[in-house]
VMD Tcl script that draws the C-alpha trace (Angstrom):
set ca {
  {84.65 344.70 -86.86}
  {81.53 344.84 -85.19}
  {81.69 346.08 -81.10}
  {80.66 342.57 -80.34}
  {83.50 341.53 -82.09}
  {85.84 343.77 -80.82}
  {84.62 343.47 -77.05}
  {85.16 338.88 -77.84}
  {88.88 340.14 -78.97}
  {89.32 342.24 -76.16}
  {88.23 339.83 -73.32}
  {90.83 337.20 -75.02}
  {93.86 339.44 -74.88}
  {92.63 339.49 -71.21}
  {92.89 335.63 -71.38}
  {96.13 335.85 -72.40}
  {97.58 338.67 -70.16}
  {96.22 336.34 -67.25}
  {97.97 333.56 -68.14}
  {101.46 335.18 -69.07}
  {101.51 336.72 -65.71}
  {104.61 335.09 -64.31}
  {106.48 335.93 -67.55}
  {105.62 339.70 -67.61}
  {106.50 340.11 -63.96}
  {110.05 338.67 -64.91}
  {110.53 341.13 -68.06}
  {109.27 344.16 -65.73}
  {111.70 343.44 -63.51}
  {114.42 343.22 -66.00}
  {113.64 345.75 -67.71}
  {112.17 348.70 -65.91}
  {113.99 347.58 -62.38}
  {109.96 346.82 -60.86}
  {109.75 344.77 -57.99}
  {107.26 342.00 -57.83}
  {104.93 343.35 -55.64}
  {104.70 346.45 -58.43}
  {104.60 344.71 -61.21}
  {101.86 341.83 -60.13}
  {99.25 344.64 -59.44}
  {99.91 346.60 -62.40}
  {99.48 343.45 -64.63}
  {95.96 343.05 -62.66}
  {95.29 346.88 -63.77}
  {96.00 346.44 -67.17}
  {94.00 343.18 -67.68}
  {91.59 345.32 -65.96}
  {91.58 347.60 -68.64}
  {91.43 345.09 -71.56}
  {87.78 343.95 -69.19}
  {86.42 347.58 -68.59}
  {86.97 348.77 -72.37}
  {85.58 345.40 -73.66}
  {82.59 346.12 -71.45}
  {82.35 349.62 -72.62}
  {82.83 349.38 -76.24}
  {78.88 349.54 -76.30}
  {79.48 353.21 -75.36}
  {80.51 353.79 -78.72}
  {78.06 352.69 -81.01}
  {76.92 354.88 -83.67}
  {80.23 357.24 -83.29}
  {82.87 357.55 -85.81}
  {86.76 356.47 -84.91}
  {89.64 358.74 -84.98}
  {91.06 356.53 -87.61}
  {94.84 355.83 -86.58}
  {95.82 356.79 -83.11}
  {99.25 357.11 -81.92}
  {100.08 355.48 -78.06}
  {103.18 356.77 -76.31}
  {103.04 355.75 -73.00}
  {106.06 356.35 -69.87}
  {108.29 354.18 -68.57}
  {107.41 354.01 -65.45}
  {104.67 352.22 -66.14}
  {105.53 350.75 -68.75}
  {102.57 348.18 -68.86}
  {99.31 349.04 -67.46}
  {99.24 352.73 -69.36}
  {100.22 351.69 -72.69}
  {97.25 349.01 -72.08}
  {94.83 351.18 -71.28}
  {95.79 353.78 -74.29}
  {95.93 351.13 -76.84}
  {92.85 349.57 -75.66}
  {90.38 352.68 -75.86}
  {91.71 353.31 -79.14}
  {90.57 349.32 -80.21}
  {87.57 349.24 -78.52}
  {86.62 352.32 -80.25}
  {87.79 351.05 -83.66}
  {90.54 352.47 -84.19}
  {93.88 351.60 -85.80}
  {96.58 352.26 -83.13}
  {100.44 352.52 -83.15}
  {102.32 351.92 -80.39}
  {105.59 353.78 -79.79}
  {107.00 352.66 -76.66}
  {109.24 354.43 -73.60}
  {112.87 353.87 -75.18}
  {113.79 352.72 -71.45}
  {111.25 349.95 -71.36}
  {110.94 348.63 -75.08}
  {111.31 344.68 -74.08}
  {108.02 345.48 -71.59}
  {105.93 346.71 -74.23}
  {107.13 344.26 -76.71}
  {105.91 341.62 -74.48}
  {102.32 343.68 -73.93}
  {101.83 344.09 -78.02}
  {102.80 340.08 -78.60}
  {99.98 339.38 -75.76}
  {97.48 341.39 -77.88}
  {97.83 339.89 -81.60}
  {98.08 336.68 -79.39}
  {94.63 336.84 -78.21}
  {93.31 337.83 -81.59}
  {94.01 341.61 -82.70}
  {95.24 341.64 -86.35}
  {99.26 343.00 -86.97}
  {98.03 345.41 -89.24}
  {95.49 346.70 -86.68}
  {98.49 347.55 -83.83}
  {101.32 348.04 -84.81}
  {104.83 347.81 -82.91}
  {106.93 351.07 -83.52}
  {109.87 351.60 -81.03}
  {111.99 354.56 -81.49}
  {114.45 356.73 -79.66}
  {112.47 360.55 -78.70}
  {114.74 362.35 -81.64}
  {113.57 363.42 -84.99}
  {112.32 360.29 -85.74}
  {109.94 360.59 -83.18}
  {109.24 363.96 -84.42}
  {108.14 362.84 -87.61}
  {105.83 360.58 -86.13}
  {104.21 362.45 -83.95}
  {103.48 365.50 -86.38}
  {102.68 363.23 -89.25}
  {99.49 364.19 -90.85}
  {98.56 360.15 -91.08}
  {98.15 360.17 -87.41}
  {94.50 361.26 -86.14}
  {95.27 361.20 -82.14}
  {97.81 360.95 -79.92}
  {97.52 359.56 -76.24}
  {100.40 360.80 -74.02}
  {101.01 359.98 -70.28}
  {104.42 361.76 -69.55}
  {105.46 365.02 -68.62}
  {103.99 368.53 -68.75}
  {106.87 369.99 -71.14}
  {106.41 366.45 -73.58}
  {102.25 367.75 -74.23}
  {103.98 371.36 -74.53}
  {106.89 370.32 -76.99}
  {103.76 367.83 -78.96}
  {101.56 371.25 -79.19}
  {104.64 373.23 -80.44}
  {105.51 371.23 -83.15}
  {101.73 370.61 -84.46}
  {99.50 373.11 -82.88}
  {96.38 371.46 -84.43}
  {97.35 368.03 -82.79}
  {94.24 365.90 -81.26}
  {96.39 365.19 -78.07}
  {94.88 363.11 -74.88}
  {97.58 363.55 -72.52}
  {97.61 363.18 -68.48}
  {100.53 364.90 -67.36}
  {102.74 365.04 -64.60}
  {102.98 367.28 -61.33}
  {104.57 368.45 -58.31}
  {102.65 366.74 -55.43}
  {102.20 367.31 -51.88}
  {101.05 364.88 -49.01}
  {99.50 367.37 -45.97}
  {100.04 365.67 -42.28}
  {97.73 367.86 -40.25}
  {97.93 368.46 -36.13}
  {94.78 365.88 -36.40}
  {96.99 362.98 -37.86}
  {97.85 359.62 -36.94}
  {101.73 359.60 -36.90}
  {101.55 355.71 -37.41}
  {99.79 355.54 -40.45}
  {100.68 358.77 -42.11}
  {104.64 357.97 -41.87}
  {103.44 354.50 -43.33}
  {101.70 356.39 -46.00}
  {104.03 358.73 -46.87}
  {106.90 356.15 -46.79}
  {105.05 354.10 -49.57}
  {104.00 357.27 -52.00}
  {107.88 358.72 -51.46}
  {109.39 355.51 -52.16}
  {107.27 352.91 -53.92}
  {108.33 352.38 -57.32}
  {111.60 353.76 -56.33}
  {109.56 357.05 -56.41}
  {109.31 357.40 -60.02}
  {105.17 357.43 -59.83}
  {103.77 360.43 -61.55}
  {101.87 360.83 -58.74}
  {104.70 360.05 -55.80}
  {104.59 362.41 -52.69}
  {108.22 364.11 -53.14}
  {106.96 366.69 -50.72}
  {105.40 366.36 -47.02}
  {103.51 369.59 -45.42}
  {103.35 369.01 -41.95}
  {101.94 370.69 -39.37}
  {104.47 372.21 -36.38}
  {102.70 370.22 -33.83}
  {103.76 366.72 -35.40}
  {106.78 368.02 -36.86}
  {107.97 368.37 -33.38}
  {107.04 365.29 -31.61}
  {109.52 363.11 -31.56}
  {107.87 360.25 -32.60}
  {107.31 361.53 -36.41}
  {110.77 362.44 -37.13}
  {112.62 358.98 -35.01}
  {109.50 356.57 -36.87}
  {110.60 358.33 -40.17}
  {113.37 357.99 -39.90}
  {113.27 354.32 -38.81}
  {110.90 353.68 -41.81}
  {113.44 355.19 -44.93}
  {116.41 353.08 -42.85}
  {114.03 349.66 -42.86}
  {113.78 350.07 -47.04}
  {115.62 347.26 -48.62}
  {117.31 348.85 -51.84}
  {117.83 345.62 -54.62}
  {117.21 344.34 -57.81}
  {113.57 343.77 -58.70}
  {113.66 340.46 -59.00}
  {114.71 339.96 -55.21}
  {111.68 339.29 -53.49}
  {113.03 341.38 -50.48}
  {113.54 344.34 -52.49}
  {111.31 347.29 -51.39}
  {112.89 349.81 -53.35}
  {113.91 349.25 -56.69}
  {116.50 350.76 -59.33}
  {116.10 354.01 -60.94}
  {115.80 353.65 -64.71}
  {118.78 355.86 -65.74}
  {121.77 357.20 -63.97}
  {120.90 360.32 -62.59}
  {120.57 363.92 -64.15}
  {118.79 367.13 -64.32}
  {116.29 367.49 -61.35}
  {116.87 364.52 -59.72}
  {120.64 364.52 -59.59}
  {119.95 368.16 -57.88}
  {117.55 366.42 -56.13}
  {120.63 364.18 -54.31}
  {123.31 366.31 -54.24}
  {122.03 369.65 -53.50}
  {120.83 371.29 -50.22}
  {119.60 374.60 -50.22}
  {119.92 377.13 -47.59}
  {118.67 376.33 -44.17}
  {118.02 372.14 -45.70}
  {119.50 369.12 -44.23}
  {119.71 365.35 -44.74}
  {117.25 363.46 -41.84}
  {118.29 360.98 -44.11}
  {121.00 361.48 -46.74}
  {120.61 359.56 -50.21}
  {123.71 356.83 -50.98}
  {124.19 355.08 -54.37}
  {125.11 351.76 -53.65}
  {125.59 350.47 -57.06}
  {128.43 351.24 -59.58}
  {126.10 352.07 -62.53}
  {124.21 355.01 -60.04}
  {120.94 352.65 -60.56}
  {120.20 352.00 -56.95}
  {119.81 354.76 -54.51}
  {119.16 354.57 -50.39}
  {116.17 357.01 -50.19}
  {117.16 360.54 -48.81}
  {115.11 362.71 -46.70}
  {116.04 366.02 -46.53}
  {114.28 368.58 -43.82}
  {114.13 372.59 -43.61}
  {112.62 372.96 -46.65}
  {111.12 376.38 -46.78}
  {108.07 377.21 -48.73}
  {108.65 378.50 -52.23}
  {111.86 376.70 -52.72}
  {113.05 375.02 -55.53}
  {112.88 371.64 -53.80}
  {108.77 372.59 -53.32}
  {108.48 374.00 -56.62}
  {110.07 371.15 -58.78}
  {109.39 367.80 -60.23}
  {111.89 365.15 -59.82}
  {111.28 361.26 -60.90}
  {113.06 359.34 -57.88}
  {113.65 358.83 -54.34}
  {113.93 361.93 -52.33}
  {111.45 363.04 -50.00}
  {111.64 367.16 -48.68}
  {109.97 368.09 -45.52}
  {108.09 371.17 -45.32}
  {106.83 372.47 -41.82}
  {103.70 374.39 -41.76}
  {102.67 376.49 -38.35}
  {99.24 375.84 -39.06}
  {96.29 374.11 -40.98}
  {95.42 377.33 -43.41}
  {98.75 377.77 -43.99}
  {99.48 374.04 -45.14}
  {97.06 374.13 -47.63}
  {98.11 377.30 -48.88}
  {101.98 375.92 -49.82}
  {100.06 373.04 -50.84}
  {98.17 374.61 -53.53}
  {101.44 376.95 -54.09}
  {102.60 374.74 -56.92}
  {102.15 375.59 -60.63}
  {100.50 371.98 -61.88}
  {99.91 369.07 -59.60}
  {98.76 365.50 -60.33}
  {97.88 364.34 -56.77}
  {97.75 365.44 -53.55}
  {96.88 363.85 -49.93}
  {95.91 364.84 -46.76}
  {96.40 362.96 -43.27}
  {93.77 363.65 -40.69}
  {91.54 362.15 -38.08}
  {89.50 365.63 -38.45}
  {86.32 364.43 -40.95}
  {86.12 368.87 -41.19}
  {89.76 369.11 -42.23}
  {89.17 366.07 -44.87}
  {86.25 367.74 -46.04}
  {87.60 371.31 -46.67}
}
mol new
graphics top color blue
foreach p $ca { graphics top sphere $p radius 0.5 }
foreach p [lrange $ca 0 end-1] q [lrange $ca 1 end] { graphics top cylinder $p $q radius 0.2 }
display resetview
């Protein structure tokens, strides 16, 4: 098709994303455990994407596709990145396959069914759900596929490379990131800031805080530690579906980092606030907070995909952003400040 085409297509899946709002916020919920106020904004992103690519599809006239690009997207957003993946791929003329998140299938089902809707051809997307075992090996190394787009973790793009060291992979990985609360902070906002990167999404966001650097001086006034406090206590844990559900569930019963994550407390740690499961299955979680962390420690050194915040306390601004640059790979990081000098540094 010509870009003109493809950019008319593209604008109609929009169309169509629009007006299927309502029932994509209900399958998000059900299926990936979102709350409605995460799920109505990613929605909003993704038809974003579907607008932006359309728009820039000029971009690519006179280059050459890929030919057939393979999508595998994460579940924890299990809408708005497939979305954008599958539509760069279209709008530059490619073929694309979509292999969803095995947690969030019905999600992406729902996403592929609103793009042949609005006009792109079955044979040009395809639907290919699979669990991540050797059939999803096979895909991923098969010759017939030109380019892979990956959002997931750092050892998924290492395990992709390993088994096909020539592979064209896209990826945006994961990372072990740090919000820095300096002496120069605003306790109000920065505990409401923190609270919402820890916990939001049931702090499952590739790019959630699970670590807070803070400097001595606010670590010891009172008012950080009793308004945090306060703040992880206020969450309301629920289904996603409640609309007074702040904190949703988890998307599998715990294991690996995150069930270390819960349970464990190294040397010199404690719980400001200790982490409860409150369901049978071990879906919903009260958020824990746990304090003493030292630098270096396996609690500031590891990813986890859930909610647990650790407290680091830094004696001073170098210092902070030291430990905060300590880690191996990070995705995001933040800083808290009144100080335009500290921002700028």
């Amino acid at each position: 098709l010509s870009i003109d085409d493809r950019k008319d297509i593209l604008n109609r899946v929009a169309d169509v994303m629009h007006k299927q709002t309502d029932l994509s916020i209900a399958i998000m919920a059900r299926d990936a455990g979102k709350t409605v106020s995460e799920a109505d904004p990613e929605i909003a992103e993704a038809i974003d994407f579907a607008r932006f690519y359309a728009t820039s599809a000029k971009n690519f006239e006179g280059s050459t596709a890929l030919g057939t690009v393979l999508v595998v997207p994460p579940w924890n957003f299990p809408y708005a990145i497939p979305a954008g993946g599958v539509f760069a791929a279209l709008a530059a003329g490619n073929t694309v396959i979509l292999k969803p998140a095995p947690e969030t299938v019905a999600t992406a089902w729902t996403l592929a069914n609103q793009i042949w809707e609005g006009g792109v051809p079955k044979e040009v997307l395809q639907f290919l759900p699979m669990r991540d075992d050797e059939s999803g090996k096979y895909l991923v190394t098969h010759t017939g596929i030109d380019g892979v787009i990956l959002t997931g973790g750092f050892e998924t793009a290492s395990l992709f490379t390993s088994w096909r060291p020539e592979i064209n992979l896209l990826a945006e990985t994961s990372g072990k990131n740090a919000m820095l609360i300096t002496a120069c902070a605003d306790i109000d906002i920065a505990v409401k800031d923190l609270v919402q990167s820890a916990f939001g999404h049931a702090g499952q966001k590739c790019s959630a805080a699970s670590v807070a650097i803070v400097d001595t001086t606010i670590y010891r006034n009172p008012s950080f530690i009793n308004q945090l406090t306060d703040a992880v206590n206020s969450l309301s844990v629920g289904a996603g579906w409640s609309f007074s559900t702040t904190v949703g569930p988890i998307i599998r019963k715990p294991d690996g980092n995150l069930l270390r994550a819960f349970s464990n407390l190294d040397e010199g740690e404690s719980w400001l606030v200790e982490p409860k499961q409150i369901d049978e299955a071990g879906l919903l979680w009260r958020p824990g907070v746990k304090v003493g962390v030292k630098a270096g420690s396996w609690s500031h050194q590891n990813e986890w995909f859930g909610p647990v915040l650790a407290i680091i306390e830094a004696p001073d601004f170098e210092t902070a952003i030291e430990w905060q640059n300590q880690t191996e790979y990070v995705l995001t990081a933040g800083i808290q400040s009144l100080d335009e000098n500290e921002c700028a540094i």
